[in-house]
N, C-alpha and C positions, 0 to 999 in steps of 0.2 A: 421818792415817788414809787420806786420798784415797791419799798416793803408796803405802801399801802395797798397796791393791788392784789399784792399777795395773798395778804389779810383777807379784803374782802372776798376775793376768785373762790379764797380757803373757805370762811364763811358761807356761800351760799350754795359750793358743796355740802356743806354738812347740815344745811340748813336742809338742801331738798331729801337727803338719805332721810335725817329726821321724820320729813313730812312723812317719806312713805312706810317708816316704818308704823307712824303715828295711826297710818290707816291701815297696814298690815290685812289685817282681817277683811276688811271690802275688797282689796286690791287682787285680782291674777298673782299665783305666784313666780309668773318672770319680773313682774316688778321690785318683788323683795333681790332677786338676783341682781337686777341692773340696779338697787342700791347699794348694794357692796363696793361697786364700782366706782360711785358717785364718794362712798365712805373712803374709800384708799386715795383717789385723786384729792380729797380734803384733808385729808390729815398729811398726804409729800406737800401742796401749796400750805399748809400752816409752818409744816419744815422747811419751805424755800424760806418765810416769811421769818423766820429767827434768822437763821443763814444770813436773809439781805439786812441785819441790824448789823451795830457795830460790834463784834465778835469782842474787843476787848473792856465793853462794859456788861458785857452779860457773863450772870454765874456761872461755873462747869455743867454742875446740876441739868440746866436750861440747854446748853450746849449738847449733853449727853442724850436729852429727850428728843431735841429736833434729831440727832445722827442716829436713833431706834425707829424716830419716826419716818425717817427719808427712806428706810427698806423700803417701806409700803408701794413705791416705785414701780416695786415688781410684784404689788398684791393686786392690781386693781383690773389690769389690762385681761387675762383670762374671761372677767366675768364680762365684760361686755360682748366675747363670743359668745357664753355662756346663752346672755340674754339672748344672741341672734339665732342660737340654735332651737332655745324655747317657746318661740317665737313663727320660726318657720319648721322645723322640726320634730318638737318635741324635748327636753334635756332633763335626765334623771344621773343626778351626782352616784358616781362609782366610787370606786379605788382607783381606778386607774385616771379619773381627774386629776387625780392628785399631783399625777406628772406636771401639770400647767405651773404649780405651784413650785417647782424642785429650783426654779433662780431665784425667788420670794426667800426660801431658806437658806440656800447659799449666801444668797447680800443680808440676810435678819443677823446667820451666825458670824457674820465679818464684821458685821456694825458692832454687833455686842461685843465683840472680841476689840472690838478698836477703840469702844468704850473702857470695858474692863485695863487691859492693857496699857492703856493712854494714860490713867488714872493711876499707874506705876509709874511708869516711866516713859514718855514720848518722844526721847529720843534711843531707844533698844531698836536692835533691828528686828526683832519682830513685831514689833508696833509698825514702819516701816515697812515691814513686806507685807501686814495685814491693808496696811491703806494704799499701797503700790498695787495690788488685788485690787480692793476696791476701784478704784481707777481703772482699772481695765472693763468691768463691767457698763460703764456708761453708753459704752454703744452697742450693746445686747441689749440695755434698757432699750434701743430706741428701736431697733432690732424686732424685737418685742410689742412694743405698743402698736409699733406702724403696722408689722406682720399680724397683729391678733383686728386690726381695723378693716384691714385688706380683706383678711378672709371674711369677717364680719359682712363687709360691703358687698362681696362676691355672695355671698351666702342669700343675702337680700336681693341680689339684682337675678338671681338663678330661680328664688322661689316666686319672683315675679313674672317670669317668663311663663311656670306656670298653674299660677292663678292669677288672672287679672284682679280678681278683687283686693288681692294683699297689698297691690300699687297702691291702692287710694287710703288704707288704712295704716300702713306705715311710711309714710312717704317723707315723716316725720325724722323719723330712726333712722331712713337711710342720708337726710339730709346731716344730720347729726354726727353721724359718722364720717362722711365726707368730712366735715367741720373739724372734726377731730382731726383727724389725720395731717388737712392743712396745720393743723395747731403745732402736733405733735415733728412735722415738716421745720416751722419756725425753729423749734427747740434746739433742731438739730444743727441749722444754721449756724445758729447761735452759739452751741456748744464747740461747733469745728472753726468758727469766727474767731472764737476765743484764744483756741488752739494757735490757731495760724496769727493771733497778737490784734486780729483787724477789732479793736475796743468795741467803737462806734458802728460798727454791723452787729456786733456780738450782741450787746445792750439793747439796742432798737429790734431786732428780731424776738430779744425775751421778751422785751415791753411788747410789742405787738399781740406774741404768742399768749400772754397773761391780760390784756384786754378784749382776746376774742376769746377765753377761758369767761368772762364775768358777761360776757353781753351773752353766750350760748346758755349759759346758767340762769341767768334773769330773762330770758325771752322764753327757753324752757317753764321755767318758773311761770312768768307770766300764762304763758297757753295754759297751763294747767289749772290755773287760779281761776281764768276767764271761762275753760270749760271741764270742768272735774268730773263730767261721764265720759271724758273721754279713757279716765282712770280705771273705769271698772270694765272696761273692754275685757273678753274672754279672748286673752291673746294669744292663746295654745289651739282656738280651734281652726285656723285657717287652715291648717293643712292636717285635718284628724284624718280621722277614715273618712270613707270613701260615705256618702248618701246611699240612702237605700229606697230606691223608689218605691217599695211595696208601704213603705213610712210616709212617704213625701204625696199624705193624699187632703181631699177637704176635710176628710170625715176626723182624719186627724189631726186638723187644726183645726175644726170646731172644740176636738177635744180640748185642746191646747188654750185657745181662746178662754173654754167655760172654767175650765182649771184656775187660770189667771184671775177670772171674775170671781168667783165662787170661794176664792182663798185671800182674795184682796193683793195678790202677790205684789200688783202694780205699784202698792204703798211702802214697797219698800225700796228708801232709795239705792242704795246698792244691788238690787238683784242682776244676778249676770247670766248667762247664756248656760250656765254650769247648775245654779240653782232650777230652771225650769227642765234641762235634762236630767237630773237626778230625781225630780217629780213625775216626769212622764214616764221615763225610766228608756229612753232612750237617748241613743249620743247625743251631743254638742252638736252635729255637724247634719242631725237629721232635722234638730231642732232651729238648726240657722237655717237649713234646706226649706221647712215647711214656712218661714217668714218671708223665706225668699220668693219661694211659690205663688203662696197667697194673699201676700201684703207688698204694697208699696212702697217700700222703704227699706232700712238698715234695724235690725234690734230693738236699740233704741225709739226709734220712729214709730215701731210698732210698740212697745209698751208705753212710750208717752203718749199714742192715742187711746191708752186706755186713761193714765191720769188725767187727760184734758177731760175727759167723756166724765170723768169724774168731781172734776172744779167746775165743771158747768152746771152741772146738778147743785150744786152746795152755792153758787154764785148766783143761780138763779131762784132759789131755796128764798124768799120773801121773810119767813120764819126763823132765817138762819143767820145767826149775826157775829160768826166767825170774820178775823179782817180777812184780808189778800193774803197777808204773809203765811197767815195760821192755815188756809186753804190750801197754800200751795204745797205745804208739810205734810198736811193732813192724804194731799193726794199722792205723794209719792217722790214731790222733787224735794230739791235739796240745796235750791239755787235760786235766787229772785229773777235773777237774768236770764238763766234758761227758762223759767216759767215763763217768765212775759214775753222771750221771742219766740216759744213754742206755740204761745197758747195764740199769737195773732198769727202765727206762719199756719194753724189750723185752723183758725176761727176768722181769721180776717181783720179781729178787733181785738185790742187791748183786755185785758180781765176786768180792768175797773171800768172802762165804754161797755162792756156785756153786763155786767152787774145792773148797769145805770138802766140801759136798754130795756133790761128783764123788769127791773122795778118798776117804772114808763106802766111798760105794756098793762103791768098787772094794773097797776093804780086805775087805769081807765077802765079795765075791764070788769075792778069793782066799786066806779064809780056809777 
């Protein structure tokens, strides 16, 4: 049973890094950060998932990849501070990052060495002291994971305090990391369980820890599937510079407005808060400021009422015999399900009731 959770936990880790690399280019880049993350915790569960086979029907070969692949242990945990500091901070990779990485090398050169060596002779005493080492590392691993969440979570709960608005947009990430942490908790259990001979604690705390690993990945997964603007959030601007009230006026969010119209920007599904500040040519944080101001809503909110303003045109359009789907592309989304809950949460009605509606009307008016 272990080795199929593994499998799959392993799986939809690598499945979500995949995705996001696959969108790379649309996505903020603290998202490629926080797949880094998602990539090392997938590739140690594909390494538990050999480990929980029968060790004496698998090749060396196999044996030797899963024990290269288990460093990763200590690849993955950095980056989700990473994520938290880009996030609420800002995070630009130095040299001196590289420190986070310096137990990563330490357990990559032990493993290979325990590979290399093994593959001589496994019983030498330095094959022996190299994995009597490794062994000691196990609770630095956890040392580590739990320490790099902590701060994480601290980091989240400090940049909440002050700005209110980062509560409601990450409320996500910090639930996530609690989650973690619980997880990371189990492990540990389980690991000192083992220690101490108690079997049955040991096993049921991994099992536990490895089914709330695959339900956080597919509920993750899922929200993201159900709402994918939630992916082009500009997630660095929450705590940029400071607003500049001589910016924060009508005159220039009219500007901002005709910009958007005048260049069709609305139609592009990915535009983020980054692409309209490099066009005005002011910050992030002037151009969240002026939506904030003048408009009722979040980003979003505001440039999906300019794509609605725009499938109304073309749905009401008698001459226009584009379907629903084509319309909704054409205006800018990139979702069938956010167009149809946007367009009634604006409109009041369905796209295809407005369509009907609009045809109705006209028909009498040139009957």
């Amino acid at each position: 049973m272990l080795d199929i959770l593994y499998a799959i936990a392993g799986f939809n880790f690598l499945f979500l890094t995949f995705f996001i690399w696959y969108y790379k280019s649309k996505l903020d880049s603290a998202y490629y950060l926080f797949s880094y993350f998602l990539l090392g915790k997938g590739l140690t569960l594909i390494s538990n998932f050999i480990f929980s086979l029968e060790l004496n029907q698998l090749s060396t070969e196999l044996i030797n990849v899963a024990i290269i692949l288990n460093s990763m242990l200590f690849f993955y945990a950095p980056f989700i501070y990473f994520f938290s500091m880009q996030i609420c901070k800002g995070f630009s990779f130095k040299s001196v990052s590289y420190i986070h990485f310096l137990p990563f090398a330490m357990f990559l050169i032990l493993s290979m060495s325990q590979v290399i060596i093994g593959s001589m002779d496994q019983n030498s005493n330095l094959f022996q002291t190299v994995s009597f080492l490794k062994a000691k590392f196990t609770y630095l691993y956890f040392a580590q994971v739990i320490g790099y969440s902590v701060l994480s979570y601290k980091l989240l709960i400090d940049t909440e305090k002050k700005d209110s608005k980062f509560k409601a947009s990450f409320k996500w990430f910090k639930t996530l990391i609690f989650i973690f942490i619980v997880v990371w908790t189990l492990f540990l259990v389980s690991s000192i369980s083992f220690e101490l001979q108690q079997v049955q604690l040991s096993k049921y705390s991994e099992i536990l820890g490895v089914i709330s690993l695959i339900i956080l990945s597919n509920t993750t997964l899922f929200a993201l599937l159900k709402n994918p603007q939630l992916f082009y959030i500009n997630l660095t601007l929450k705590m940029g510079s400071a607003e500049n009230n001589e910016v924060i006026t009508k005159e220039n969010y009219k500007k901002l407005c005709n910009m958007i119209l005048e260049n069709g920007l609305f139609r592009q599904a990915d535009l983020k808060v980054s692409d309209l500040s490099a066009k005005m040519g002011i910050s992030t944080r002037n151009v969240s400021g002026l939506i904030k101001a003048y408009h009722n809503g979040n980003f979003y909110d505001f440039i999906n009422s300019f794509r609605i303003e725009e499938a109304k045109k073309m749905l009401a359009d008698e001459n226009n015999d584009m379907t629903i789907l084509s319309i909704l592309y054409e205006s800018g989304f990139n979702s069938k399900s956010v167009f149809n809950t946007t367009f009634k949460k604006v409109v009041g009605i369905t796209p295809s009731h407005f369509r009907e509606k609009n045809l109705e009307v006209q028909f009498y008016n040139n009957s």
